[in-house]
N, C-alpha and C positions, 0 to 999 in steps of 0.2 A: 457458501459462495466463496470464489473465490477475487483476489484482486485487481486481475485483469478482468473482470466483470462489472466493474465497479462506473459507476457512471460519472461523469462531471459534475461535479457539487456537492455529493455527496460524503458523508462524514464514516468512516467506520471503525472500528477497533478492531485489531490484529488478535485474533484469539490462537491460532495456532501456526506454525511453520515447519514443512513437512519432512524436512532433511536436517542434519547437522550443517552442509556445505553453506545451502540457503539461509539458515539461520544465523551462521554465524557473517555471509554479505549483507544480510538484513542490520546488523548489530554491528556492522560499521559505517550504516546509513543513519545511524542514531534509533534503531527501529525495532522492535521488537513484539512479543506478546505483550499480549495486556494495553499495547498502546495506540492512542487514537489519532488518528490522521485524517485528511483530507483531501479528494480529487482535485484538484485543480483542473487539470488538463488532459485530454487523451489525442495523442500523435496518430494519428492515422498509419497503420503498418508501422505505428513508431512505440515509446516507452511510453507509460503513466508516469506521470507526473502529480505528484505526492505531497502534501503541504503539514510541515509538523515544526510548531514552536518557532514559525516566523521565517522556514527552511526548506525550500524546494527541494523534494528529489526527484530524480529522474529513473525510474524503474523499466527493466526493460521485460517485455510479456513472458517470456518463459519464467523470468525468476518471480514477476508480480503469481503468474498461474500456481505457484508452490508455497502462497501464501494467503492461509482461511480466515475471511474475516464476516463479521457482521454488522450490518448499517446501526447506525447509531442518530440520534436526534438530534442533529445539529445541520447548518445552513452556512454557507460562505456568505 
């Protein structure tokens, strides 16, 4: 699955990112593989918006779609 899939409230971990360009915008959101984050919010025709270590980010769908991740146990 991918990011922009991702539903409101839900918690996932970043297992992989599909490009070099992406990755390395991901890893100046503080974001990377291996790390877990949080939907907050999804904008309608807008960005995801991403909750990590007390830090909103704003994602926008094309860069969230080139980012694989898997739901994980946790609850806002």
């Amino acid at each position: 699955m991918t990011l922009d899939r991702v539903k409101k409230g839900q918690w996932v971990k970043i297992m992989s990112i599909s490009d070099s360009l992406t990755r390395l915008q991901a890893i100046r959101f503080g974001i990377g593989e291996e790390t877990v984050v949080a939907c907050s919010e999804i904008i309608p025709g807008g960005p995801i918006i991403i909750n990590r270590c007390r830090q909103q980010v704003a994602l926008g769908r094309k860069l969230a779609g080139k980012i694989n991740v898997v739901l994980e146990e946790k609850s806002l």
